[in-house]
FIKOLZA-1660 file (N, C-alpha, C; in steps of 0.1 Angstrom, whole numbers, plus 5000, padded with zeros to 4 digits):
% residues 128
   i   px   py   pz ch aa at
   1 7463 7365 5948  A  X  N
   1 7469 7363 5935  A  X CA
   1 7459 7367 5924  A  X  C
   2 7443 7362 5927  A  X  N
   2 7436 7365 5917  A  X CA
   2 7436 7384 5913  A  X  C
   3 7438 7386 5925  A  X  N
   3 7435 7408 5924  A  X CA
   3 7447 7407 5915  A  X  C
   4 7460 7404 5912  A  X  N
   4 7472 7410 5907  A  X CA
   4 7468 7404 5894  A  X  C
   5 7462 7393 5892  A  X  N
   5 7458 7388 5875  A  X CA
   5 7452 7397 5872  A  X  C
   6 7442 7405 5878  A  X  N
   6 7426 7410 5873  A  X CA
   6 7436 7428 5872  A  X  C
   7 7445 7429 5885  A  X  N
   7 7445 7447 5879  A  X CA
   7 7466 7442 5881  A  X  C
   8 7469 7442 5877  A  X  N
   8 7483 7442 5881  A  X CA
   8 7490 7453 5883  A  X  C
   9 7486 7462 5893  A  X  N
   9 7491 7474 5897  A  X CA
   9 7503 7470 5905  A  X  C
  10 7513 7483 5906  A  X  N
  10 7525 7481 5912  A  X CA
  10 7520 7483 5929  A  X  C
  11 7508 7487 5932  A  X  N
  11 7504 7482 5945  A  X CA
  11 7503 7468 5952  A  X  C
  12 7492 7465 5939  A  X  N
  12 7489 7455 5937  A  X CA
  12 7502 7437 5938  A  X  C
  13 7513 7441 5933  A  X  N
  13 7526 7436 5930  A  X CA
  13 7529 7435 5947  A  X  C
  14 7532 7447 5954  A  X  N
  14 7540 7449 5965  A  X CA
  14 7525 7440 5974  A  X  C
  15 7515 7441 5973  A  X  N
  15 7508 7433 5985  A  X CA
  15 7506 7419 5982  A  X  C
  16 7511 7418 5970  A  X  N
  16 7513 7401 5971  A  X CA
  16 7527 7400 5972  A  X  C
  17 7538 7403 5972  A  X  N
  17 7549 7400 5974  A  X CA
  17 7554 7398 5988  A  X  C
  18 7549 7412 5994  A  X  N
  18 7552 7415 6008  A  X CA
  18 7541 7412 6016  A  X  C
  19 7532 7406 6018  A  X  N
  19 7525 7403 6028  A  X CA
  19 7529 7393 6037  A  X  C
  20 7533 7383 6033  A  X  N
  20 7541 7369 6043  A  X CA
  20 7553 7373 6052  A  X  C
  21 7557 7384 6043  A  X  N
  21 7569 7390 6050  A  X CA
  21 7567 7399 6064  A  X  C
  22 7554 7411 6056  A  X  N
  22 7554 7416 6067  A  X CA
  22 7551 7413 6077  A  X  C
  23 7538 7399 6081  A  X  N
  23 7533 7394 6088  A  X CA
  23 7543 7388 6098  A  X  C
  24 7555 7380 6088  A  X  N
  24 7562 7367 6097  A  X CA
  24 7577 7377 6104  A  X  C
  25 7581 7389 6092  A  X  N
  25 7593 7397 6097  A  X CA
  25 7592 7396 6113  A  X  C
  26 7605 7390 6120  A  X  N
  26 7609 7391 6137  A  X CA
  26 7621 7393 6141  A  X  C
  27 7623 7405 6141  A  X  N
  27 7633 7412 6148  A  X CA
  27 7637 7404 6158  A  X  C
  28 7649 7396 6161  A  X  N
  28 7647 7391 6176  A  X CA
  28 7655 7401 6181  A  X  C
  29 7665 7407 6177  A  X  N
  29 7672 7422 6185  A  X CA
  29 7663 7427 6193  A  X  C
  30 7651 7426 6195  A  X  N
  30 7640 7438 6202  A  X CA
  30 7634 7428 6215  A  X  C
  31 7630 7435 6220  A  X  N
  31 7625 7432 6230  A  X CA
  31 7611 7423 6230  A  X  C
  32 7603 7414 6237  A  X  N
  32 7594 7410 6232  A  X CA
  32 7582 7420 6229  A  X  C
  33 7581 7424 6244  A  X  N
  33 7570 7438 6235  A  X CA
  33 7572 7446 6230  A  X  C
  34 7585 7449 6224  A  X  N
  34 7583 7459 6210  A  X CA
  34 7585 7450 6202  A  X  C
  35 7580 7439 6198  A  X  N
  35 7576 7432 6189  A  X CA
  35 7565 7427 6183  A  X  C
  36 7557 7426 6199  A  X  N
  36 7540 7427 6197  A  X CA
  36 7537 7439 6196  A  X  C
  37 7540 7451 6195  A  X  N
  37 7537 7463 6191  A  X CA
  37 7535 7465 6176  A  X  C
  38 7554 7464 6173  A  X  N
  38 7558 7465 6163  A  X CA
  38 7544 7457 6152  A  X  C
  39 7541 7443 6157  A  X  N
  39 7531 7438 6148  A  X CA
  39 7518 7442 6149  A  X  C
  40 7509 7449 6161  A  X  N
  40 7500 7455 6161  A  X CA
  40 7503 7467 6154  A  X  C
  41 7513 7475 6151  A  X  N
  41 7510 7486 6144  A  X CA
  41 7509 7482 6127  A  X  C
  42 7519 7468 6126  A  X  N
  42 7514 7466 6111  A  X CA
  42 7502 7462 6109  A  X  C
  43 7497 7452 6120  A  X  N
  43 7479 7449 6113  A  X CA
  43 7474 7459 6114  A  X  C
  44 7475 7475 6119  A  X  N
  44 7465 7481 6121  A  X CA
  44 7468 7485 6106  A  X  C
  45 7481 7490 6098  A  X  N
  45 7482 7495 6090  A  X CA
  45 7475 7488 6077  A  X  C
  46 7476 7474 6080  A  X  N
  46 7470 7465 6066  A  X CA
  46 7456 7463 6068  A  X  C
  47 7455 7466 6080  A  X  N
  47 7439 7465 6082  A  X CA
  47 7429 7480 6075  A  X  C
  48 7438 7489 6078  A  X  N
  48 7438 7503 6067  A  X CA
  48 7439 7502 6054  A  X  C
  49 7445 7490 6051  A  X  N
  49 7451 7497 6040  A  X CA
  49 7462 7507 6035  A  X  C
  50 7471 7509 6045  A  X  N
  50 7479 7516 6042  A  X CA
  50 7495 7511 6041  A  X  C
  51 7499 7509 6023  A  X  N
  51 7509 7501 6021  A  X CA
  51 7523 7508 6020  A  X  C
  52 7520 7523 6020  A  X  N
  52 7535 7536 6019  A  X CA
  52 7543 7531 6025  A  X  C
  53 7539 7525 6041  A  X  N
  53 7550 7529 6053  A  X CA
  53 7558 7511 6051  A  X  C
  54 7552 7508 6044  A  X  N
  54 7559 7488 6042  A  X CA
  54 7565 7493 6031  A  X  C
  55 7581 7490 6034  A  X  N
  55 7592 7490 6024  A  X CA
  55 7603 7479 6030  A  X  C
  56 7615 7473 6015  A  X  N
  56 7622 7466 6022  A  X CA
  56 7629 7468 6034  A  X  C
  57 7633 7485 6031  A  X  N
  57 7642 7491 6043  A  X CA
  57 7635 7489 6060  A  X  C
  58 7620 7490 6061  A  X  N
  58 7610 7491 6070  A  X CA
  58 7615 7480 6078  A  X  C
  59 7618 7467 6074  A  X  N
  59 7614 7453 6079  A  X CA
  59 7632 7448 6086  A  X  C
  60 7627 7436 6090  A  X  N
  60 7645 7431 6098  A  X CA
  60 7651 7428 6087  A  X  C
  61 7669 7433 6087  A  X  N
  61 7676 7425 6077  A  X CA
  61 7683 7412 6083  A  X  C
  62 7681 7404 6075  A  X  N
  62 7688 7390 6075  A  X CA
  62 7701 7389 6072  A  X  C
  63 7709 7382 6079  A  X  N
  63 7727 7381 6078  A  X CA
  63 7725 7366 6071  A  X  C
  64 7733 7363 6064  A  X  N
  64 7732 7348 6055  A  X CA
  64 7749 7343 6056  A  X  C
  65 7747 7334 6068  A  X  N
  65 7760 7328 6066  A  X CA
  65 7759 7318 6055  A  X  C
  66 7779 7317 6050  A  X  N
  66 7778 7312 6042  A  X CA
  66 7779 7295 6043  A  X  C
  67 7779 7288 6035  A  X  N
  67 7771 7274 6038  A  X CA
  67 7788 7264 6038  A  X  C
  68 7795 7270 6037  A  X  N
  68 7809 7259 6037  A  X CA
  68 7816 7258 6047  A  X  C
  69 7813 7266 6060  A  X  N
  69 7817 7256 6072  A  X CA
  69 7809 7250 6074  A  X  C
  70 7813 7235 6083  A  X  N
  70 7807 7222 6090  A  X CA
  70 7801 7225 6101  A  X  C
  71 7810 7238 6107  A  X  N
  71 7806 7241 6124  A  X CA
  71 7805 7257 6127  A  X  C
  72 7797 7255 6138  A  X  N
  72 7792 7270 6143  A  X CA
  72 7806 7272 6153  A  X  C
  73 7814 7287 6150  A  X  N
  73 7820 7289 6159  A  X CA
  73 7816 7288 6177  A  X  C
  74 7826 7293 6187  A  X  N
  74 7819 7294 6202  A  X CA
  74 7818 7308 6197  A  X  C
  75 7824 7320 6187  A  X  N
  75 7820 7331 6189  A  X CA
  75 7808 7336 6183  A  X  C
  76 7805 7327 6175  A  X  N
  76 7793 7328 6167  A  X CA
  76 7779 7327 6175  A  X  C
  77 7783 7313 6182  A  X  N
  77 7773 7309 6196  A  X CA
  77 7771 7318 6203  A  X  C
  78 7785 7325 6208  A  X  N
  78 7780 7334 6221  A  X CA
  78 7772 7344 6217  A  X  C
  79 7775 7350 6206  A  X  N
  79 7768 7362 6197  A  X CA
  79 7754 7362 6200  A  X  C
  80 7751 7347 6191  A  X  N
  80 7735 7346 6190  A  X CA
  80 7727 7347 6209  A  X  C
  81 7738 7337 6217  A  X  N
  81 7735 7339 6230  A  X CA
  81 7732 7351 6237  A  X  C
  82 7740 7359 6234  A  X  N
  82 7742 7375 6240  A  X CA
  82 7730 7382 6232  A  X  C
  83 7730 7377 6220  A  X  N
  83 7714 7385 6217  A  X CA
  83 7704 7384 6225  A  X  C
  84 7699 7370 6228  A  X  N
  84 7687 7364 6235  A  X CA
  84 7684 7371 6248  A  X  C
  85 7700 7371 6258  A  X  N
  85 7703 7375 6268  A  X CA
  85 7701 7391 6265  A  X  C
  86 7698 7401 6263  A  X  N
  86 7699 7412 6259  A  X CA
  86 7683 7415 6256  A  X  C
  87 7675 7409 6252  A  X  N
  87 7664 7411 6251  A  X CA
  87 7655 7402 6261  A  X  C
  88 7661 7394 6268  A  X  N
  88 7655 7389 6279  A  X CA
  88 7650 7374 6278  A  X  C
  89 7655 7367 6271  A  X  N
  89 7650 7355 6260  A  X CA
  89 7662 7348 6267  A  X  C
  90 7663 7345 6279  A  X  N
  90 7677 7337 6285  A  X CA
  90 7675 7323 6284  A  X  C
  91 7659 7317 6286  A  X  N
  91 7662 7299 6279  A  X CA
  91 7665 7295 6270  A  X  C
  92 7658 7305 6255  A  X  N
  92 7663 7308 6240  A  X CA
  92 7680 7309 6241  A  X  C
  93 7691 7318 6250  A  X  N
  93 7700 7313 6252  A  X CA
  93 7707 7306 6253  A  X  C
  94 7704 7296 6267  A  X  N
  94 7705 7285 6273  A  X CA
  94 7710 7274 6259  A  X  C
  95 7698 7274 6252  A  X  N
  95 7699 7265 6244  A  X CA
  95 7703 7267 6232  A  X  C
  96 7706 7280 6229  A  X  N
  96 7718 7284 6220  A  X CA
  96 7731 7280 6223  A  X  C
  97 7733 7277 6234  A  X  N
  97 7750 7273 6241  A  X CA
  97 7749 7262 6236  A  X  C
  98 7737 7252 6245  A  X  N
  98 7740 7238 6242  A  X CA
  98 7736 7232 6233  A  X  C
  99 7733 7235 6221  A  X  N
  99 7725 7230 6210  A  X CA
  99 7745 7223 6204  A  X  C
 100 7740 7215 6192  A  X  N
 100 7749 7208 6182  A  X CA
 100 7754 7220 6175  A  X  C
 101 7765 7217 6176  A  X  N
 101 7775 7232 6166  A  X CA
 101 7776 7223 6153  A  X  C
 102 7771 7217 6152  A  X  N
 102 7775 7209 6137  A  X CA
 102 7763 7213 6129  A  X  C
 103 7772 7218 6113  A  X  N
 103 7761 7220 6103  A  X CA
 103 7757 7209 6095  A  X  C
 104 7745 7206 6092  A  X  N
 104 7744 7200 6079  A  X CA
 104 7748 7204 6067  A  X  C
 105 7755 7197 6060  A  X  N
 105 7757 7203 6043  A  X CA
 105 7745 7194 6032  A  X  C
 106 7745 7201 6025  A  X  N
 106 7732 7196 6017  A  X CA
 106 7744 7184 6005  A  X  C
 107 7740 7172 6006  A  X  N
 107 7750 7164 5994  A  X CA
 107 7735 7153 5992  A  X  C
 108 7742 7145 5986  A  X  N
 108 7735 7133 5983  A  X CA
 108 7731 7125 5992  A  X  C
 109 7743 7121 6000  A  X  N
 109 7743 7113 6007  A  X CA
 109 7734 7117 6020  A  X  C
 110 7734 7128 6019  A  X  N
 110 7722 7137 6031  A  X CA
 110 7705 7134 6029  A  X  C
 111 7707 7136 6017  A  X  N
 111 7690 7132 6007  A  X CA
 111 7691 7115 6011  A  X  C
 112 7700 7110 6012  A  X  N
 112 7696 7097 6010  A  X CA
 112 7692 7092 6023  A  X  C
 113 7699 7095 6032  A  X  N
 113 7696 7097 6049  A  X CA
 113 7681 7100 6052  A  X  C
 114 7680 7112 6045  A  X  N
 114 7668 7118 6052  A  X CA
 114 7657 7111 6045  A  X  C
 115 7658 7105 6034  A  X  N
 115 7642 7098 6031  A  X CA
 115 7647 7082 6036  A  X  C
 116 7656 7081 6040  A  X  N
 116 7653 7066 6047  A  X CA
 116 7645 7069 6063  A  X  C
 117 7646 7080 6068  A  X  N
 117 7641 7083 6075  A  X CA
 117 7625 7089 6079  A  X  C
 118 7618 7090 6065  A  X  N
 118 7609 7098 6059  A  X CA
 118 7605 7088 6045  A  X  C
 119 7602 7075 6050  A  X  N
 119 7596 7064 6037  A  X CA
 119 7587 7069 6035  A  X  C
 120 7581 7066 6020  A  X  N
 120 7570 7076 6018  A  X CA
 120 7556 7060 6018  A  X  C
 121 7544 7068 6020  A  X  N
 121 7538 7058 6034  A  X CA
 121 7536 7049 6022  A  X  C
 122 7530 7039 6032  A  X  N
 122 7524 7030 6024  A  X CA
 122 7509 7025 6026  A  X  C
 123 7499 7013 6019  A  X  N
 123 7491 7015 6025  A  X CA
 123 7485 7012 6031  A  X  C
 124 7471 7015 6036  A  X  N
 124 7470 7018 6049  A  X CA
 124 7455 7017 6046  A  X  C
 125 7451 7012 6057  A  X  N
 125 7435 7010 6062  A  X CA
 125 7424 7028 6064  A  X  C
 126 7443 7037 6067  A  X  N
 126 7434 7049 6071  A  X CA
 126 7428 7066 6060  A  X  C
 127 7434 7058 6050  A  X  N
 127 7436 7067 6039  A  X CA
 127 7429 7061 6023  A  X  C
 128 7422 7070 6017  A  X  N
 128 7419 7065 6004  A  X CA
 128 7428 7062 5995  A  X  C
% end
């Protein structure tokens, strides 16, 4: 952050923006080792210094379902299943079937749930 205060180049802009990205971006479509590739060819490139070939288009695009169903369809499930299965990822499957098809919706009453669950500490012999 400090380099983009001191020179705020439009290089400068794109390697703080896109670094987290490019690091964390994971294709799960791919296979696992063209994934550890895929990421060895980007550290060699940022290890260069070379920021041309990193563009949005370069990286995985994200599908954003929308947040107003409650439940995952079975076709939705199988989808993500048949991905896993297709790249060789069959326990990641497995547990795509049997996971909870029910979504959380973000309300109040969800906030209220979750910090009764998450009290915030108290004190304690082990902390200043």
């Amino acid at each position: 952050m400090q380099r983009v205060i001191d020179d705020p180049t439009e290089l400068n802009w794109k390697k703080f923006f896109l670094l987290a990205t490019i690091l964390f971006d994971n294709d799960s479509t791919r296979l696992l080792k063209d994934r550890k590739s895929l990421l060895l060819s980007r550290l060699v490139s940022l290890e260069r210094d070379e920021w041309n070939a990193f563009t949005l288009g370069s990286l995985s695009k994200k599908i954003s379902r929308g947040a107003s169903a409650t439940e995952f369809t079975n076709d939705e499930i199988n989808k993500a299943a048949m991905r896993y299965v297709k790249v060789g990822e069959i326990g990641k499957a497995f547990r795509k079937i049997k996971q909870d098809r029910r979504k959380v919706v973000p309300s109040r009453d969800v906030f209220r749930q979750l910090q009764q669950k998450h009290p915030s500490p108290g004190d304690s012999g082990l902390s200043n």
